[in-house]
ChimeraX commands (.cxc) that place a marker at each C-alpha (Angstrom):
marker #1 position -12.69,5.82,20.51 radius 0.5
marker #1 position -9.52,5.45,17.82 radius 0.5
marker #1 position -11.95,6.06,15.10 radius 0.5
marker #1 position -13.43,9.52,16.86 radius 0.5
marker #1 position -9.51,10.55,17.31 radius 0.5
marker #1 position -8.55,9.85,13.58 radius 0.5
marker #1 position -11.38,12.13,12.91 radius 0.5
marker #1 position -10.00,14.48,15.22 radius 0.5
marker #1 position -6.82,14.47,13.75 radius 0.5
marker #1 position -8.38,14.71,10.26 radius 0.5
marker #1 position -10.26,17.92,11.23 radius 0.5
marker #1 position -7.34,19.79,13.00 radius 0.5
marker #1 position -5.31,18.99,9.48 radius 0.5
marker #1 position -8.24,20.61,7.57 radius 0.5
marker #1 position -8.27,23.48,9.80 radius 0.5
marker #1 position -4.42,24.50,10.37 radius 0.5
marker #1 position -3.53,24.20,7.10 radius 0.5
marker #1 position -7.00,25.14,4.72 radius 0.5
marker #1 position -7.60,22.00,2.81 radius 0.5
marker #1 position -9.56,19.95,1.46 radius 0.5
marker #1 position -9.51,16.04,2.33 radius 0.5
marker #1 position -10.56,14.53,-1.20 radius 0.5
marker #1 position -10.34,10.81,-0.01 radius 0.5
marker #1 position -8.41,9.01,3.34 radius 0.5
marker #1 position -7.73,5.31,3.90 radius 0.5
marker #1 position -6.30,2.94,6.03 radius 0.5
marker #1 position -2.94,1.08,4.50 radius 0.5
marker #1 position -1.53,-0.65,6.79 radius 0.5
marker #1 position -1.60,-4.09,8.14 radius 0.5
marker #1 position -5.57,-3.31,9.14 radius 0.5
marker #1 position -6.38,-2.52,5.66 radius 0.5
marker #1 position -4.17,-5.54,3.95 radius 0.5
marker #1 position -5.96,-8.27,6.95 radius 0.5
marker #1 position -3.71,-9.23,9.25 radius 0.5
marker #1 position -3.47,-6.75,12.12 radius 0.5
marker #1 position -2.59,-7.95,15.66 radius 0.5
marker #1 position -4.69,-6.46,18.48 radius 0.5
marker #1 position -1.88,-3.28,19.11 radius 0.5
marker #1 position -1.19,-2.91,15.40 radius 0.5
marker #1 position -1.37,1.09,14.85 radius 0.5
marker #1 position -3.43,2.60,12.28 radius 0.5
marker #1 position -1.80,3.95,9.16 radius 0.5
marker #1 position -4.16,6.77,7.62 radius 0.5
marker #1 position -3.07,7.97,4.20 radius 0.5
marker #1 position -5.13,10.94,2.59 radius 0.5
marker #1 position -5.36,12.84,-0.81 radius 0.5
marker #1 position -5.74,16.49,-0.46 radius 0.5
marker #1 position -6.02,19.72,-2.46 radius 0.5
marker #1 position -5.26,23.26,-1.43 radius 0.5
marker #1 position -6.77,26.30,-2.38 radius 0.5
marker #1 position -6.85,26.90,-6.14 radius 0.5
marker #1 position -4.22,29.84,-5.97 radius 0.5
marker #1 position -1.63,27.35,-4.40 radius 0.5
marker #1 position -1.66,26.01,-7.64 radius 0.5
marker #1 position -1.50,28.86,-9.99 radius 0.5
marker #1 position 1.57,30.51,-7.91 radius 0.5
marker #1 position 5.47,30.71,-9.13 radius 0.5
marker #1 position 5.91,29.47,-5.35 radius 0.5
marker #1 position 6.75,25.90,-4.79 radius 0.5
marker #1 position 4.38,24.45,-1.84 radius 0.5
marker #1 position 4.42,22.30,0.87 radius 0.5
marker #1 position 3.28,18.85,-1.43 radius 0.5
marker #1 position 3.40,15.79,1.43 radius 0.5
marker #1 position 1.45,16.76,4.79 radius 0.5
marker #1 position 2.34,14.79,8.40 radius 0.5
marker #1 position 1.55,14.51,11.59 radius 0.5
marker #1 position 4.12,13.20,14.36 radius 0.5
marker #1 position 4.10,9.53,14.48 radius 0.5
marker #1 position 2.81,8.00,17.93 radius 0.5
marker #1 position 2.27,3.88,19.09 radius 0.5
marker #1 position -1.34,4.17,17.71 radius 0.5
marker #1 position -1.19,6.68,14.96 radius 0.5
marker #1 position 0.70,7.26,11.84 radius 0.5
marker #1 position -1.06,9.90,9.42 radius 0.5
marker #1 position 0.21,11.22,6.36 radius 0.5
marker #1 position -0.99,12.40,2.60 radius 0.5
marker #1 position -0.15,14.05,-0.17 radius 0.5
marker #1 position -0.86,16.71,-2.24 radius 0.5
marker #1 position -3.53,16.45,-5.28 radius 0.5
marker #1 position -0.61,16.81,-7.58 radius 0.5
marker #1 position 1.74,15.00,-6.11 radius 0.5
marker #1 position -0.93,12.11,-5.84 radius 0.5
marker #1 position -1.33,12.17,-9.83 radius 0.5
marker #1 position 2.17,12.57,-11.10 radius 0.5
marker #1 position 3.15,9.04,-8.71 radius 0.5
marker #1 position -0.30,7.82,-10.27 radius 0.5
marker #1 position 1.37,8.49,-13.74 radius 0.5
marker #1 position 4.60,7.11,-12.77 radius 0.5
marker #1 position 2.53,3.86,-11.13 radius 0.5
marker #1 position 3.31,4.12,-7.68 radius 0.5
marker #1 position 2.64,0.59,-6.16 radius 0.5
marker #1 position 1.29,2.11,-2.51 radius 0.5
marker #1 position -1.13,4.66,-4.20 radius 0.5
marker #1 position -2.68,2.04,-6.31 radius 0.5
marker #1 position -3.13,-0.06,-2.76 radius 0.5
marker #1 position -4.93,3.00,-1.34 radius 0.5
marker #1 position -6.91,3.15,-4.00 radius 0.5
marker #1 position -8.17,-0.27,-3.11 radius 0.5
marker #1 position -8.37,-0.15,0.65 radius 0.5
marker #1 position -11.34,-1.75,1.92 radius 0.5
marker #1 position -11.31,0.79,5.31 radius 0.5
marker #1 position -12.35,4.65,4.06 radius 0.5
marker #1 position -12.43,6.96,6.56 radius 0.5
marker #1 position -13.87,9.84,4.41 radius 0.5
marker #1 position -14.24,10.69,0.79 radius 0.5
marker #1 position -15.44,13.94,-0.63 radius 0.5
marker #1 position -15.45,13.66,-4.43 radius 0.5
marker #1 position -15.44,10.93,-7.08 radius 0.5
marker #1 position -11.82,11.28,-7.98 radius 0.5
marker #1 position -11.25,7.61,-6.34 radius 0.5
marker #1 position -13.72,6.19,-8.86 radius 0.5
marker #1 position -11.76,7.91,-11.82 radius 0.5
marker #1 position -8.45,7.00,-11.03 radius 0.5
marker #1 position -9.93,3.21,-9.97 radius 0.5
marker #1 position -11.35,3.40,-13.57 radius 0.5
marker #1 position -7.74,4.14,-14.82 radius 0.5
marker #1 position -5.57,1.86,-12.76 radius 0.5
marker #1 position -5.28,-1.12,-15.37 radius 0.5
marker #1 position -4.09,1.26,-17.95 radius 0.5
marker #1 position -1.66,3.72,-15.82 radius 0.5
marker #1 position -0.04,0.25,-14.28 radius 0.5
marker #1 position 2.86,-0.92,-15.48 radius 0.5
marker #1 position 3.62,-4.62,-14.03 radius 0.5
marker #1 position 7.88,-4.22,-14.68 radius 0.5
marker #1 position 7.48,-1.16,-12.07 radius 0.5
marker #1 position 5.27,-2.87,-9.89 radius 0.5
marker #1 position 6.90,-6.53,-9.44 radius 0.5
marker #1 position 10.13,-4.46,-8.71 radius 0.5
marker #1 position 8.35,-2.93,-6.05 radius 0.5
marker #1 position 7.10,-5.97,-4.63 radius 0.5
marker #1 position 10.12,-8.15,-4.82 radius 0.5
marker #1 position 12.31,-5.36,-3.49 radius 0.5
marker #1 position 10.11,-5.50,-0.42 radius 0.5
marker #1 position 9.81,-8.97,-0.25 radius 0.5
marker #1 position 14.00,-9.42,-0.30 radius 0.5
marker #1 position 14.35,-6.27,2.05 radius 0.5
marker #1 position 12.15,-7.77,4.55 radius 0.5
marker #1 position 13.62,-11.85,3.93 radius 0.5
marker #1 position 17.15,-10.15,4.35 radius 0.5
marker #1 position 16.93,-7.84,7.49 radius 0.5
marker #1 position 13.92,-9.49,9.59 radius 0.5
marker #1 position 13.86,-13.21,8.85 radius 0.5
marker #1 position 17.28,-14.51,9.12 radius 0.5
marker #1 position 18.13,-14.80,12.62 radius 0.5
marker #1 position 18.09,-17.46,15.15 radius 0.5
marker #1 position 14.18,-15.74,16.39 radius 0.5
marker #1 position 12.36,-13.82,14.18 radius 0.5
marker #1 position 9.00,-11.94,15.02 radius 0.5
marker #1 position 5.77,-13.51,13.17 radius 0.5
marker #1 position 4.64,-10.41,11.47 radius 0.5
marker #1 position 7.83,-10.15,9.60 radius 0.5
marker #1 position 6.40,-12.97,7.89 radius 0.5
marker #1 position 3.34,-11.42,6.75 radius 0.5
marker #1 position 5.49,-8.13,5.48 radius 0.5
marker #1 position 7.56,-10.72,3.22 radius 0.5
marker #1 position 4.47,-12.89,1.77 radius 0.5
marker #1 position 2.11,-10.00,1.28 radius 0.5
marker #1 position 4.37,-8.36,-1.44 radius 0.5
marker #1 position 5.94,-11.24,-2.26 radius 0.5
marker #1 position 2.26,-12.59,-3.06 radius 0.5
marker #1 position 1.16,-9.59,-5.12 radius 0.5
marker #1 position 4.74,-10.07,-7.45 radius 0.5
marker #1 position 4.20,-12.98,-7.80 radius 0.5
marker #1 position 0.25,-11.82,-9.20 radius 0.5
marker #1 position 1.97,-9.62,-11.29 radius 0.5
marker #1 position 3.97,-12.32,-12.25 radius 0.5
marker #1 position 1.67,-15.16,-13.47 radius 0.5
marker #1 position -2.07,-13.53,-13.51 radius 0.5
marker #1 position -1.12,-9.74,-15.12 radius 0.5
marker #1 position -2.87,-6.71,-13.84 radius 0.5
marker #1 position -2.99,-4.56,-10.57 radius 0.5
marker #1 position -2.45,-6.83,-7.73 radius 0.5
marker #1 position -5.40,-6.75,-4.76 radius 0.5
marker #1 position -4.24,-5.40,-1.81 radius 0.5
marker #1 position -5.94,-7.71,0.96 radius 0.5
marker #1 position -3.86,-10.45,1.91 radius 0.5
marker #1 position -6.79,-12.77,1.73 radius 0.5
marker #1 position -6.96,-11.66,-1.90 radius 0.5
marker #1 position -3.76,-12.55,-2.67 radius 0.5
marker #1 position -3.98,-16.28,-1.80 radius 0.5
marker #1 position -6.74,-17.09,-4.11 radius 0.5
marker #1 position -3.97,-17.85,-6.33 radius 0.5
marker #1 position -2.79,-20.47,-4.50 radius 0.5
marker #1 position -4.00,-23.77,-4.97 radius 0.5
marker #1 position -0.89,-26.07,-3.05 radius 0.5
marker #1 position -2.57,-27.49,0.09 radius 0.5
marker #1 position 0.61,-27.61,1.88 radius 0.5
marker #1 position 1.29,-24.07,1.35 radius 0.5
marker #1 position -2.48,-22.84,2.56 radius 0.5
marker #1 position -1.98,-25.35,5.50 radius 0.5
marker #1 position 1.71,-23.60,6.22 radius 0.5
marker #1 position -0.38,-20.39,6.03 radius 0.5
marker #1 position -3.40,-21.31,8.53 radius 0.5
marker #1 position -0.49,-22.25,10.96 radius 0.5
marker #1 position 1.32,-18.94,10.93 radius 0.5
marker #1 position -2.06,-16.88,10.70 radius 0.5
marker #1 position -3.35,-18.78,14.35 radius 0.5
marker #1 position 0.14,-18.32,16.17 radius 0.5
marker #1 position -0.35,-14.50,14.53 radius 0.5
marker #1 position -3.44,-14.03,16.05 radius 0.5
marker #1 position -2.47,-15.33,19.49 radius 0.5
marker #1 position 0.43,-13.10,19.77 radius 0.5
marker #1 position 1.74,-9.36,19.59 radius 0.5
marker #1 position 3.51,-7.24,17.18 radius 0.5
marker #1 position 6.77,-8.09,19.16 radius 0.5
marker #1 position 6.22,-11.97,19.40 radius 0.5
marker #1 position 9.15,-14.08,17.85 radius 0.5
marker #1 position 9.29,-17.73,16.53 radius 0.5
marker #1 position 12.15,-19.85,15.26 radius 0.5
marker #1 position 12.51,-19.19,11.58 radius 0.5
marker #1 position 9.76,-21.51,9.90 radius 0.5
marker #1 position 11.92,-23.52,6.96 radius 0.5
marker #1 position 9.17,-24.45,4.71 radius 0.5
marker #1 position 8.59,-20.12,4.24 radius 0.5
marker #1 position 12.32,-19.48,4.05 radius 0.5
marker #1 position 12.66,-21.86,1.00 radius 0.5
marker #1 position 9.61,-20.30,-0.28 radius 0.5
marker #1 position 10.09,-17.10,-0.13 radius 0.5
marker #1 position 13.45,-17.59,-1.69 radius 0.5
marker #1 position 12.61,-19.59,-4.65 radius 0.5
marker #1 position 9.64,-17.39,-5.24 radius 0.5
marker #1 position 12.09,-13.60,-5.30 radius 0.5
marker #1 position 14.18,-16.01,-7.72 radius 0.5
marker #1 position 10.86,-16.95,-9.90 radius 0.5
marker #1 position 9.83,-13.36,-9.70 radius 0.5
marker #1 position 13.02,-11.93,-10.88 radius 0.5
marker #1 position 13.47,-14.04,-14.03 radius 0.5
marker #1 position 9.75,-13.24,-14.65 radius 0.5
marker #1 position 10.38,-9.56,-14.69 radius 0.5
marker #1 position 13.26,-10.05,-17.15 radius 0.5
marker #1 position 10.42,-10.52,-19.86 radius 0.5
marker #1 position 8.13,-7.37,-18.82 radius 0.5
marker #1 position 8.74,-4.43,-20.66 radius 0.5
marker #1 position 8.76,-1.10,-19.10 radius 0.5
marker #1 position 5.68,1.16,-19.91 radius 0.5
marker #1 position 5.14,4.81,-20.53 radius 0.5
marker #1 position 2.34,6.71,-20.41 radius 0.5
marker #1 position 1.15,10.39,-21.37 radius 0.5
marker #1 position -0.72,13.00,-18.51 radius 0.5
marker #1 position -3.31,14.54,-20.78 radius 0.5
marker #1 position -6.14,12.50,-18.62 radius 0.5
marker #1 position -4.52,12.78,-15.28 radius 0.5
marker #1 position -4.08,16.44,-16.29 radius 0.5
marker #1 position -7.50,17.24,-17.26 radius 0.5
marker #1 position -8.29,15.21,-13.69 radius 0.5
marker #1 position -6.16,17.60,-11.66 radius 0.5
marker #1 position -7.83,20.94,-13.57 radius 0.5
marker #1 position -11.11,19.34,-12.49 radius 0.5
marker #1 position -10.63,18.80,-9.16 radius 0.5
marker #1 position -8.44,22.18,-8.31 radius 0.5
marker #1 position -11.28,23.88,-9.23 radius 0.5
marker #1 position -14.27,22.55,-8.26 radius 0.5
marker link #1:1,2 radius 0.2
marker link #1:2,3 radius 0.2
marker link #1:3,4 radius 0.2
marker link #1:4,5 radius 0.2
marker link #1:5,6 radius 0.2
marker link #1:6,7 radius 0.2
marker link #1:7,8 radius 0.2
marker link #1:8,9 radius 0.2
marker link #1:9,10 radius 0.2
marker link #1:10,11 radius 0.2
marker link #1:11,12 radius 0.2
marker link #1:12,13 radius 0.2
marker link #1:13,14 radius 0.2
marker link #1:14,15 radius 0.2
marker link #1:15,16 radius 0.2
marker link #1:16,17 radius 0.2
marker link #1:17,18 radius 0.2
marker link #1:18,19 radius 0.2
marker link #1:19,20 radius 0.2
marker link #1:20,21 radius 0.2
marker link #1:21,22 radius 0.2
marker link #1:22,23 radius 0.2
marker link #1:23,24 radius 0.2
marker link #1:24,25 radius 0.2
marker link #1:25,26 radius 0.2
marker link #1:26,27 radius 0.2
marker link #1:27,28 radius 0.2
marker link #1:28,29 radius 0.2
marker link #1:29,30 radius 0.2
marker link #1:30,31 radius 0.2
marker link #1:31,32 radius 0.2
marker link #1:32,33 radius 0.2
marker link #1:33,34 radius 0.2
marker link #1:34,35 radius 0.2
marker link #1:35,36 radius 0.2
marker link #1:36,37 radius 0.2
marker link #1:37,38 radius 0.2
marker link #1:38,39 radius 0.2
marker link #1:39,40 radius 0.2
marker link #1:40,41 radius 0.2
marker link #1:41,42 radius 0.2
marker link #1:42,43 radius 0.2
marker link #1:43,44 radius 0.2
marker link #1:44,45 radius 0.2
marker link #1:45,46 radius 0.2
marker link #1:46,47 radius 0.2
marker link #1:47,48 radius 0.2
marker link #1:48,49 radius 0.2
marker link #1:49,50 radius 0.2
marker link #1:50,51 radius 0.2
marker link #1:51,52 radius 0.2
marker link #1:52,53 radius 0.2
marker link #1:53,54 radius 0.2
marker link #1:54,55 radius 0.2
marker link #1:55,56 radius 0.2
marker link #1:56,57 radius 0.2
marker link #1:57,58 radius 0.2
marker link #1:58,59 radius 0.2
marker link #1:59,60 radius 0.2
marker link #1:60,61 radius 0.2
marker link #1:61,62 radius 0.2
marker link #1:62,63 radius 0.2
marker link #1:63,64 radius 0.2
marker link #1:64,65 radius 0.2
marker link #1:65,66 radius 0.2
marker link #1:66,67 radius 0.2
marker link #1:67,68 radius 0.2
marker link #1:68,69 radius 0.2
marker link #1:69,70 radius 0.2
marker link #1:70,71 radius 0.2
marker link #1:71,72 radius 0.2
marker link #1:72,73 radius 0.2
marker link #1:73,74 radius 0.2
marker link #1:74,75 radius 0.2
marker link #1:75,76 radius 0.2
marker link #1:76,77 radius 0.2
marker link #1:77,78 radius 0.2
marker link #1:78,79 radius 0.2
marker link #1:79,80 radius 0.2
marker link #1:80,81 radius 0.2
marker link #1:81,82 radius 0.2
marker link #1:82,83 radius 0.2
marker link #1:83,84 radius 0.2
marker link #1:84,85 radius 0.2
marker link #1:85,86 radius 0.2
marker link #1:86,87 radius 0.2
marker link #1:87,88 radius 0.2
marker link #1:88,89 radius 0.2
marker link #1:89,90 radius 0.2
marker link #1:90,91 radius 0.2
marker link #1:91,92 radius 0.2
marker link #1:92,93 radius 0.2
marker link #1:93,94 radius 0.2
marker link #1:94,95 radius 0.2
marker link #1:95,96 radius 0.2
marker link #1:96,97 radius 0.2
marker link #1:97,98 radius 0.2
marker link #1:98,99 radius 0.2
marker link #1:99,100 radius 0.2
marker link #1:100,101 radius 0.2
marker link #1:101,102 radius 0.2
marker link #1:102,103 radius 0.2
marker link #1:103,104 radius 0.2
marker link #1:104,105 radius 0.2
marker link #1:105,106 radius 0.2
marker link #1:106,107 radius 0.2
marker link #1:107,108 radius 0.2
marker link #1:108,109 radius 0.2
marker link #1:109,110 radius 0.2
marker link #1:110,111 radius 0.2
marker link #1:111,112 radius 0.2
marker link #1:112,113 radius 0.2
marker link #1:113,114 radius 0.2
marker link #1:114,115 radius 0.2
marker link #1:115,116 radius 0.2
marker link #1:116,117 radius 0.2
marker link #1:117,118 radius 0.2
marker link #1:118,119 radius 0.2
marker link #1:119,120 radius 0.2
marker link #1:120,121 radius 0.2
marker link #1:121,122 radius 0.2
marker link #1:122,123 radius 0.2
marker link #1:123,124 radius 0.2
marker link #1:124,125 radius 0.2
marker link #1:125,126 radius 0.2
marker link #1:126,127 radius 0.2
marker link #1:127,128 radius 0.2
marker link #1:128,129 radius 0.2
marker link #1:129,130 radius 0.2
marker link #1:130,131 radius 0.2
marker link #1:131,132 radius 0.2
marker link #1:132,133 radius 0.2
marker link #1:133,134 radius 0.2
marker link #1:134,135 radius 0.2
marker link #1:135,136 radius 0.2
marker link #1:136,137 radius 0.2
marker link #1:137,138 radius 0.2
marker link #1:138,139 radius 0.2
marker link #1:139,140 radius 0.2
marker link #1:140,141 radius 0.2
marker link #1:141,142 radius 0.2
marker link #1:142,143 radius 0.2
marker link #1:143,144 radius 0.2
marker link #1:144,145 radius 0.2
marker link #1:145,146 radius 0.2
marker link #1:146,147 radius 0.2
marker link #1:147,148 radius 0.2
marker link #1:148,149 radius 0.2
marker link #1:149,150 radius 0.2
marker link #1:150,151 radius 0.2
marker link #1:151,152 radius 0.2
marker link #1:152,153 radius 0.2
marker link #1:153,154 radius 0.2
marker link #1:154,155 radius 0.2
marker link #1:155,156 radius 0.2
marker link #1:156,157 radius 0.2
marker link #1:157,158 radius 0.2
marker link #1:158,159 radius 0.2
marker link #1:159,160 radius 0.2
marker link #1:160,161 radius 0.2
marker link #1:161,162 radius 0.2
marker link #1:162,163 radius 0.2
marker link #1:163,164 radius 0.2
marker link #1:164,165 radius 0.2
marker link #1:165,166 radius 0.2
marker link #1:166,167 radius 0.2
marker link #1:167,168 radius 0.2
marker link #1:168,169 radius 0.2
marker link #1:169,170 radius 0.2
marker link #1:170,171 radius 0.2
marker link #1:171,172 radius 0.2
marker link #1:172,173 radius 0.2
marker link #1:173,174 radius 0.2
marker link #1:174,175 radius 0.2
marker link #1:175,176 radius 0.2
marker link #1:176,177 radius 0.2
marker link #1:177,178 radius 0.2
marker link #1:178,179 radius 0.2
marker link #1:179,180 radius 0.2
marker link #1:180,181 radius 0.2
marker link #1:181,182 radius 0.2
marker link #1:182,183 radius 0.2
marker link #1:183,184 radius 0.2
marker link #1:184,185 radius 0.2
marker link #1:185,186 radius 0.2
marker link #1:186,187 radius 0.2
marker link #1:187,188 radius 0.2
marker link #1:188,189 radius 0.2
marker link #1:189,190 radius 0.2
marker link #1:190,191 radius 0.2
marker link #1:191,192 radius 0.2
marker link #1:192,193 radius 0.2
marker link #1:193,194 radius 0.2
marker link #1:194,195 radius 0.2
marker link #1:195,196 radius 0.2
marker link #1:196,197 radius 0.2
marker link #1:197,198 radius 0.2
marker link #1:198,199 radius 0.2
marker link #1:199,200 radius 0.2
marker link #1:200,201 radius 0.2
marker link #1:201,202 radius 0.2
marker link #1:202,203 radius 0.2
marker link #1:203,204 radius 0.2
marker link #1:204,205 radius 0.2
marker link #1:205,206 radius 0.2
marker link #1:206,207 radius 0.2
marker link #1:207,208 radius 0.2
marker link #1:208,209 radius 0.2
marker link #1:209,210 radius 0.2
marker link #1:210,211 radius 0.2
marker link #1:211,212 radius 0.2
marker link #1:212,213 radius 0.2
marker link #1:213,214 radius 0.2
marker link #1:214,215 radius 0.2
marker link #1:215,216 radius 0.2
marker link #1:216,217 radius 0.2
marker link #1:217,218 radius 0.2
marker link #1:218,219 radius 0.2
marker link #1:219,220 radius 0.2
marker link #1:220,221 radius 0.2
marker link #1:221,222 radius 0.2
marker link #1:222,223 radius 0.2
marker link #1:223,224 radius 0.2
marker link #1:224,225 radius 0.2
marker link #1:225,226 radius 0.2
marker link #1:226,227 radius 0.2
marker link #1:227,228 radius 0.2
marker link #1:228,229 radius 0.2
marker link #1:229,230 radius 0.2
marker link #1:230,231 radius 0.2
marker link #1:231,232 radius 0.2
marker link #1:232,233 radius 0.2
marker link #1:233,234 radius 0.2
marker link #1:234,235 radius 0.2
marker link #1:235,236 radius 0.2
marker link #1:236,237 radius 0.2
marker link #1:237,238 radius 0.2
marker link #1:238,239 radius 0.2
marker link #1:239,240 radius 0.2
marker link #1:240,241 radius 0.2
marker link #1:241,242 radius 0.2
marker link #1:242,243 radius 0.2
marker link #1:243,244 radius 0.2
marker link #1:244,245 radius 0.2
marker link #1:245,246 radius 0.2
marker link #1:246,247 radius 0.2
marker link #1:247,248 radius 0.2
marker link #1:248,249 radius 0.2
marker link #1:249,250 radius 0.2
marker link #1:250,251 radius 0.2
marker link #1:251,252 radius 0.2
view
């Protein structure tokens, strides 16, 4: 039933305002592996408008959404706007790029940009990303006297791909599951099987006492994780191949 209404959704999109959907994901908690029975579905899209939106002195409309309900949350962006956060390494594009739930794609543009990922990353930009989320979530969500259990998962799951960046190098996976091959400590995975089974028997409201073994964690990990990024130096790359990708796509 959800999945026929996402396509619904898609197809109204297509019609009302004349594009094309080049590739649309899931990138939420579904996609990363730990969803709760009422998580909603976050869709995310790539899309690309008639070839005279592009060759027009107008600015357009770059970032398409549709109102936000308790099961739905569906939103993309342009073909251009796609490539220049692709050049500027945009952590959640890169995790799209990845999903392992695809709802449609049209053309092979997912393969090239997949195919350019290791070069267009830069690791300074991306374990900012990730620790900022990590600290945003440890600060707001996880310091009172009950805290819900999926704030947990929102503070590990970046905090886990920083700290990827980090030590390994690279574009970190998105799947959570992923993430923790890098973890050998047997107290930590057993820590982790704990919260994952009182996850799965609960809601997206459901609250525990704060857990102390993941507050120290994730606190000496944003520390680790910042003096790591001290070391990474920014990187800067040039458009002629995301260019000649955008001329390819806008007109075929």
């Amino acid at each position: 039933m959800i999945q026929e209404s996402i396509q619904q959704h898609l197809d109204q999109l297509v019609h009302d305002h004349h594009i094309t959907l080049l590739y649309v994901c899931e990138s939420g908690s579904r996609a990363w592996g730990f969803a709760s029975e009422d998580s909603d579905y976050d869709v995310r899209f790539i899309y690309k408008q008639p070839y005279e939106t592009y060759v027009s002195i107008l600015d357009r409309k770059d970032v398409l959404e549709l109102p936000v309900n308790e099961v739905l949350d569906i939103s993309g962006w342009d073909l251009r706007k796609a490539l220049q956060l692709f050049l500027k390494s945009n952590a959640p594009l890169y995790e799209w790029l990845q999903s392992p739930i695809i709802y449609r794609q049209s053309t092979s543009l997912v393969e090239d940009l997949r195919s350019l990922m290791s070069k267009y990353f830069s690791e300074r930009a991306g374990l900012h990303h990730y620790i900022s989320m990590a600290n945003n979530t440890f600060e707001q969500h996880l310091q009172g006297e009950q805290v819900r259990i999926k704030k947990y998962y929102y503070a590990l799951r970046p905090l886990l791909a920083a700290l990827w960046i980090a030590d390994k190098g690279g574009v970190p996976p998105m799947e959570f599951g992923e993430l923790i091959t890098q973890i050998s400590d047997q107290t930590w995975l057993h820590e982790a099987a704990s919260l994952t089974a009182q996850k799965v028997a609960a809601n997206e409201k459901s609250t525990i006492a704060p857990i102390a073994f993941w507050q120290n964690w994730i606190r000496e990990t944003i520390h680790y994780c910042n003096e790591k990024s001290k070391s990474i130096p920014p990187k800067y790359n040039t458009a002629e191949e995301l260019d000649a990708l955008f001329r390819q796509y806008i007109t075929a």
